[in-house]
C-alpha positions in Angstrom: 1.7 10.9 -8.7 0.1 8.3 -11.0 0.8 8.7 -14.7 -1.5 9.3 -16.6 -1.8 6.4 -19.8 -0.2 7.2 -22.7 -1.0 5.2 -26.3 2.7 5.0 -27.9 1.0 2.9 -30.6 -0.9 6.3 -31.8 2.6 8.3 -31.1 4.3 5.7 -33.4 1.9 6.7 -36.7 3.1 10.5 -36.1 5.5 12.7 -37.4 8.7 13.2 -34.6 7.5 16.8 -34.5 3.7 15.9 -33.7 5.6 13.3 -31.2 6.9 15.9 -30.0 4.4 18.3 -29.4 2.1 15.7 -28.3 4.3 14.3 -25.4 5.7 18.4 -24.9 1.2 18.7 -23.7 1.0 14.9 -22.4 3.6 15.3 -19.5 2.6 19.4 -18.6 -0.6 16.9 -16.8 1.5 14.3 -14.6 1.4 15.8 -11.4 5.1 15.5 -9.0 8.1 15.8 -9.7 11.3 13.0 -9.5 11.5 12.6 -5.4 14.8 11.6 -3.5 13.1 8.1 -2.7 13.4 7.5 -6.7 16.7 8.6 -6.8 17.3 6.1 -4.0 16.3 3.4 -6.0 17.9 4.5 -8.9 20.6 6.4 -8.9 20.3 7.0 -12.9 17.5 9.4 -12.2 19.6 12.1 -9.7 20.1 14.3 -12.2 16.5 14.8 -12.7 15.9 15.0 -8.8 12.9 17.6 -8.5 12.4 17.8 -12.3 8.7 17.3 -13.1 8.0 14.9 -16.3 7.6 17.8 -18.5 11.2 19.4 -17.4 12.5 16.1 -17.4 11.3 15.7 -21.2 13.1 18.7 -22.4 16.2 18.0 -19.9 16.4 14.5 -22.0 16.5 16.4 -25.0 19.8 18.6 -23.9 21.2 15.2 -23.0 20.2 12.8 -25.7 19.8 15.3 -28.6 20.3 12.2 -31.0 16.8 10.0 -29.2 13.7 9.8 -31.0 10.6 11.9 -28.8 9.3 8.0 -28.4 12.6 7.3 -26.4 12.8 10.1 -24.3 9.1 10.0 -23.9 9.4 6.4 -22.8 12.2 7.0 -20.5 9.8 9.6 -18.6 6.7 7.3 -19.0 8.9 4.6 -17.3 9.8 6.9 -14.8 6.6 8.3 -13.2 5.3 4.7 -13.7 8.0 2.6 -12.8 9.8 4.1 -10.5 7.1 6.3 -9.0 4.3 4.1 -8.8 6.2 0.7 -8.6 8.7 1.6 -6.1 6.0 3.0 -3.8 4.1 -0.7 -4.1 7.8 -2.7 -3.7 8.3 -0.8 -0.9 4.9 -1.6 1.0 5.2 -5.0 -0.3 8.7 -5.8 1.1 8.3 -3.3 4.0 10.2 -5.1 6.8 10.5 -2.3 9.5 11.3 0.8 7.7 9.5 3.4 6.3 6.9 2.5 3.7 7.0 4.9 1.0 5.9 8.0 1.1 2.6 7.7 2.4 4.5 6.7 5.8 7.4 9.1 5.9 8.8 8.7 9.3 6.4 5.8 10.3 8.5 2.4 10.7 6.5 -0.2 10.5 5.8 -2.9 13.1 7.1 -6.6 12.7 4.4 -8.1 9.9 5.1 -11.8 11.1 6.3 -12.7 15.2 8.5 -15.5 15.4 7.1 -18.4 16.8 9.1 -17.6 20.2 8.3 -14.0 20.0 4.3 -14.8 20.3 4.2 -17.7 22.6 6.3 -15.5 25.0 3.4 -12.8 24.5 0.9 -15.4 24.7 2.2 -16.7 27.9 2.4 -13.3 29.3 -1.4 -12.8 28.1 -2.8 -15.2 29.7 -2.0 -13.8 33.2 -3.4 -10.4 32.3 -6.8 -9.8 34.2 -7.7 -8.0 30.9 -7.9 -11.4 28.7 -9.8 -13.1 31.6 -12.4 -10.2 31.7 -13.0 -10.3 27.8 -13.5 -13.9 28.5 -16.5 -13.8 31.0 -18.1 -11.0 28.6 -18.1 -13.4 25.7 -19.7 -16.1 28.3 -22.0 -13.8 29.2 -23.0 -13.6 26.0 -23.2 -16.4 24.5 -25.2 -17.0 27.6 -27.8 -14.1 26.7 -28.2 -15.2 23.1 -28.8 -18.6 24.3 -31.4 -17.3 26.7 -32.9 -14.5 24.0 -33.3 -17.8 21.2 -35.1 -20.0 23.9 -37.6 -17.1 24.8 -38.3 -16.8 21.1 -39.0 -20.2 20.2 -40.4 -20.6 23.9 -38.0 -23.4 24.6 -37.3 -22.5 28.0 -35.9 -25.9 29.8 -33.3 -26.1 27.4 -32.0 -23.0 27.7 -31.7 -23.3 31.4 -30.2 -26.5 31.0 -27.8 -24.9 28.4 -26.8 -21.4 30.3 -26.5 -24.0 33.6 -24.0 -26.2 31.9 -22.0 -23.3 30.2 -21.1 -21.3 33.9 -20.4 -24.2 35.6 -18.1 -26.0 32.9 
């Protein structure tokens, strides 16, 4: 749903009717339409629930027949890019167990930070688990092979005895 950019600064040096036509053909390309999750965060925009930018251009018009095309066109702009693409990133940004925008409809989200109680309960419950004990002796064991595969390749072969010998039995 990302808007497209628009140059008001060229719109500005136009006549309102070549505003017009220009932002009529501008907003037939943004892709969406004005989704309930908009509305939610602003309620301003129920009205236009469904509406794509184009239909929401010319329903502006009905409603503000007095507004210059920049203004409605603005209002739109604002829209698809404010509210479409900004909500979605406040959402994910602040996303503190519900749903994260649309992308996650239905998906909650798990707690981002533990309290400090909440992960030394689960690291005390951890370090029990036979799991955690047998991902430790892998990572011995391997530390122990590389130690052994470096002394056979620069033929140092007493210290790497010496070094896998003190690494099981500490």
């Amino acid at each position: 749903m990302a808007a497209p950019a628009i140059s008001f600064s060229a719109l500005e040096k136009m006549t309102e009717a070549e505003q017009d036509a220009s932002l009529t053909k501008i907003f037939g390309t943004f892709t969406g339409t004005v989704t309930a999750a908009w509305v939610k965060n602003n309620a301003s925009l129920a009205p236009y629930e469904g509406d794509s930018a184009l239909s929401m251009y010319e329903a502006l018009k009905t409603a503000y027949p007095d507004a210059t095309p920049l203004q409605r066109g603005s209002t739109v702009y604002q829209t698809w890019l404010v509210d479409g693409i900004g909500s979605a990133v406040g959402q994910v940004i602040g996303a503190s167990g519900a749903a994260v925008g649309d992308v996650a409809t239905g998906v909650e989200t798990a707690q981002i930070v533990p309290s400090w109680s909440t992960g030394l309960a689960q690291f005390l419950a951890d370090i029990g688990s036979r799991n955690l004990w047998l991902r430790v002796g892998k990572v011995v064991v391997g530390v122990a092979l590389i130690i052994i595969g470096v002394a056979q390749l620069t033929h140092a072969t007493n210290i790497a005895k010496t070094a896998v010998k003190g690494a099981v039995l500490a």
